[in-house]
C-alpha positions as CSV (number, residue, x, y, z in Angstrom):
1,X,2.9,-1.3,-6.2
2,X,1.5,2.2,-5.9
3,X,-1.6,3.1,-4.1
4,X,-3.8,6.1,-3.9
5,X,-5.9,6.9,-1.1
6,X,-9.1,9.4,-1.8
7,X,-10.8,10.8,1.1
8,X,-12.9,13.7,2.5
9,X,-11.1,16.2,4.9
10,X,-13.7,16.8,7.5
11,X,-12.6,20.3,7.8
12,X,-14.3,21.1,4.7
13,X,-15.7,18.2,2.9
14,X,-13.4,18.8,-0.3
15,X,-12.2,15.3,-1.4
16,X,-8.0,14.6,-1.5
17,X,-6.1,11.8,-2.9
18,X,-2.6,11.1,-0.8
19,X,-0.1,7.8,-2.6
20,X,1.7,5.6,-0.9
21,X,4.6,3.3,-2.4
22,X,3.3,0.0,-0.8
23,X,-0.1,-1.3,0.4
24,X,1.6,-0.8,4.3
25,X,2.2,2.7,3.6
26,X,-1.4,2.6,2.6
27,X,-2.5,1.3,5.4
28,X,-0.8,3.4,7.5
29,X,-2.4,6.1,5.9
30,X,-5.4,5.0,5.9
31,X,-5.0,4.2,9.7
32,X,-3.6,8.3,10.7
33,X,-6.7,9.5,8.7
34,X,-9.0,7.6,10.1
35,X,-7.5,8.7,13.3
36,X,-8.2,12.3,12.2
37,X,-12.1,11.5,11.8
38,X,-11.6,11.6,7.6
39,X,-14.1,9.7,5.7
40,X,-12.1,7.2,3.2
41,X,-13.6,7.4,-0.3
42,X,-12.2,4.9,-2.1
43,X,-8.6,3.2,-2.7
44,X,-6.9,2.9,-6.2
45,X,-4.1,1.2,-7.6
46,X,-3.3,0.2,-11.2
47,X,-3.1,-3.1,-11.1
48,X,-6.0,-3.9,-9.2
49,X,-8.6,-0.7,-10.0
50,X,-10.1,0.2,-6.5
51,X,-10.4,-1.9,-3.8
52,X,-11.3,-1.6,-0.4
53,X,-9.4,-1.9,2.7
54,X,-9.9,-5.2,3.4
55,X,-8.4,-6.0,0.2
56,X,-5.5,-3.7,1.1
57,X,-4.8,-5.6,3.9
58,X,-4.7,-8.8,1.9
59,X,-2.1,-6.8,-0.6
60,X,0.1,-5.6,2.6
61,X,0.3,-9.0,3.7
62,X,1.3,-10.7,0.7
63,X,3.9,-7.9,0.1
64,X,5.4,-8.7,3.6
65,X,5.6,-12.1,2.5
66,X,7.6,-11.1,-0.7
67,X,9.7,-8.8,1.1
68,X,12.0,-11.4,2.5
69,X,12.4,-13.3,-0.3
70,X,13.5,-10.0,-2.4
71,X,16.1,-8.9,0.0
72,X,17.4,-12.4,-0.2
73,X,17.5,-11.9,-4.2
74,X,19.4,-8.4,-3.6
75,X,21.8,-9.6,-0.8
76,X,23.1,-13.2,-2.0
77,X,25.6,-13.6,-4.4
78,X,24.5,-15.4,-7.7
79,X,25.9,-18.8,-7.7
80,X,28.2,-19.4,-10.3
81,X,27.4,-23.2,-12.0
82,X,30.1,-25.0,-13.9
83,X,33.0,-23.7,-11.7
C-alpha cells in the first residue's frame, strides 16, 4: 500500500511530501528525516486517510506478517486436485 510522508525541511520551512511503496519504507523514511532534524507533518495513504506513526508502525508490522505468507503464494506450485 502506498504511503506519503509530508514534512518541513528545516532548511527553509517549505513543506515536502516523499512516497514510499510499503509502511517499512515509510518508516524508514520517517526514521532518516527525523534523523535530519525535519518536523513530520502528517502521513497519508489511501486506504487509511492520514495516520500517525504509531499507526504506521501497526501497518509495517502487519505487512511483515503478510509478507511470508505472499511469497509462499508466489513460490509454490498450485496443487492440482483430482489427479
Amino acid at each position: 500500500m502506498p504511503y506519503t510522508v509530508v514534512f518541513n525541511a528545516m532548511d527553509n520551512g517549505d513543506a515536502s511530501a516523499t512516497d514510499a511503496t510499503t509502511a517499512k519504507e515509510a518508516l524508514a523514511i520517517i526514521d532518516a528525516l527525523q534523523r535530519s532534524h525535519e518536523e513530520i507533518n502528517f502521513i497519508t495513504s489511501p486506504h487509511e486517510g492520514q495516520i500517525g506513526v504509531e499507526m504506521l508502525r501497526v501497518l509495517a508490522k502487519e505487512e511483515e506478517e503478510e509478507m511470508p505468507l505472499a511469497m509462499v503464494k508466489k513460490t509454490r506450485p498450485a496443487l492440482k486436485l483430482g489427479a
